[in-house]
C-alpha positions in Angstrom: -115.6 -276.1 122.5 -113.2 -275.5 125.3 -110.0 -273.3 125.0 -107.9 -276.3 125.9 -109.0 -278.7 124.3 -108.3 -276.5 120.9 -104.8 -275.4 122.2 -104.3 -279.5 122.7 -105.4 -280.1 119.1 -102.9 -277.8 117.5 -100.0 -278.2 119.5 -97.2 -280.5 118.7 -94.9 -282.0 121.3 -91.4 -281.0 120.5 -89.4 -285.0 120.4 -85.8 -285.5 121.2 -84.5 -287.2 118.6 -80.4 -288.3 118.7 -79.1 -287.5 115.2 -76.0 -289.1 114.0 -73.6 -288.4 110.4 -71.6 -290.4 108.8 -68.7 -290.6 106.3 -68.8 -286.9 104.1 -71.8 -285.3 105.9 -69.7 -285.7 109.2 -66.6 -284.5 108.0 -69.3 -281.3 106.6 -70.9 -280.8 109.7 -67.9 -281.3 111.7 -69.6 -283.8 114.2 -70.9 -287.5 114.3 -73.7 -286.7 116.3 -76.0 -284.4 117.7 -79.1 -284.5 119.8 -82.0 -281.9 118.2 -85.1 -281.0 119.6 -87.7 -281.2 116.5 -91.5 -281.2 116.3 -91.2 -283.1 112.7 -93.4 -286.1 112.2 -91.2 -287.8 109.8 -87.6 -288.6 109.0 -88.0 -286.6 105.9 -89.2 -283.0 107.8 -86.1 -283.8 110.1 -84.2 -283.5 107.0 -85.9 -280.3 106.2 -85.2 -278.5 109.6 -81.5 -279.3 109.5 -81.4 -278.3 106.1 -83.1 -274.9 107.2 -80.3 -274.1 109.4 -77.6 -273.2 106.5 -74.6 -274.2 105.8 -73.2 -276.7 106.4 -76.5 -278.8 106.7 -78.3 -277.0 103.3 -75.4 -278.6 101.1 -74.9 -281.9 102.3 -78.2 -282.9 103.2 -80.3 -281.1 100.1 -82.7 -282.6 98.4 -80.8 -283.1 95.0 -78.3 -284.4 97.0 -77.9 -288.3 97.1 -78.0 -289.1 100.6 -79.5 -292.5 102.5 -81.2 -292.2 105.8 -82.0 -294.8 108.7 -84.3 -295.0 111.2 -83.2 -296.8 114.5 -80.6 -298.3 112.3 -82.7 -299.4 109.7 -82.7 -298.0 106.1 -85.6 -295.8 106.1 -87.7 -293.4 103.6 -88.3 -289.6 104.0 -92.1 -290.3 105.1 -91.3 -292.6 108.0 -93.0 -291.6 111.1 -89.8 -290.3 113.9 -90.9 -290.9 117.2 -89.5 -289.1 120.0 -86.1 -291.2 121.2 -85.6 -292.1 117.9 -81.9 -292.4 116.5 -81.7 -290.3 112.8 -78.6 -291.0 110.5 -77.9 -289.7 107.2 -74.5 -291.1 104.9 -74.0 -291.2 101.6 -74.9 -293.7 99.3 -71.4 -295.3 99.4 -69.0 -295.5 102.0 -66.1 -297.4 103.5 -63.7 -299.0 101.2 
């Protein structure tokens, strides 16, 4: 087999991925958006990454935590595929007034 095409193989393409907070998770992270570089195939690994950069993002995003995500702005599930230019957003459950 060729050295290339096994470097090709295992290789992932880092996406850019525009990730945006809302409502207590932005106050938390002290921003409404970020862009991230990420090699994460799904919303829910994107979760993991920013959760494995401390604090603030390891309280208000972790897993016992109740917190809804969207995809492109629409409600989406942890095992949703994230393509690269995608839009992220996490909120909790409940917001406005």
């Amino acid at each position: 087999m060729n050295e290339s095409t096994q470097t090709t193989q295992t290789t992932k393409t880092a996406k850019t991925i525009t990730v945006r907070y809302f409502a207590s998770i932005r106050e938390a992270v002290g921003s409404g958006q970020e862009t991230v570089q990420t090699q994460a195939e799904t919303l829910g690994a994107l979760r993991e990454e920013l959760i494995a950069r401390g604090e603030p993002w390891a309280s208000c995003l972790a897993q016992g935590r109740a917190v809804r995500m969207a995809l492109n702005q629409d409600m989406a599930q942890g095992g949703q595929e994230l393509p690269d230019g995608a839009e992220a957003a996490f909120f909790p459950p409940v917001t406005g007034g």
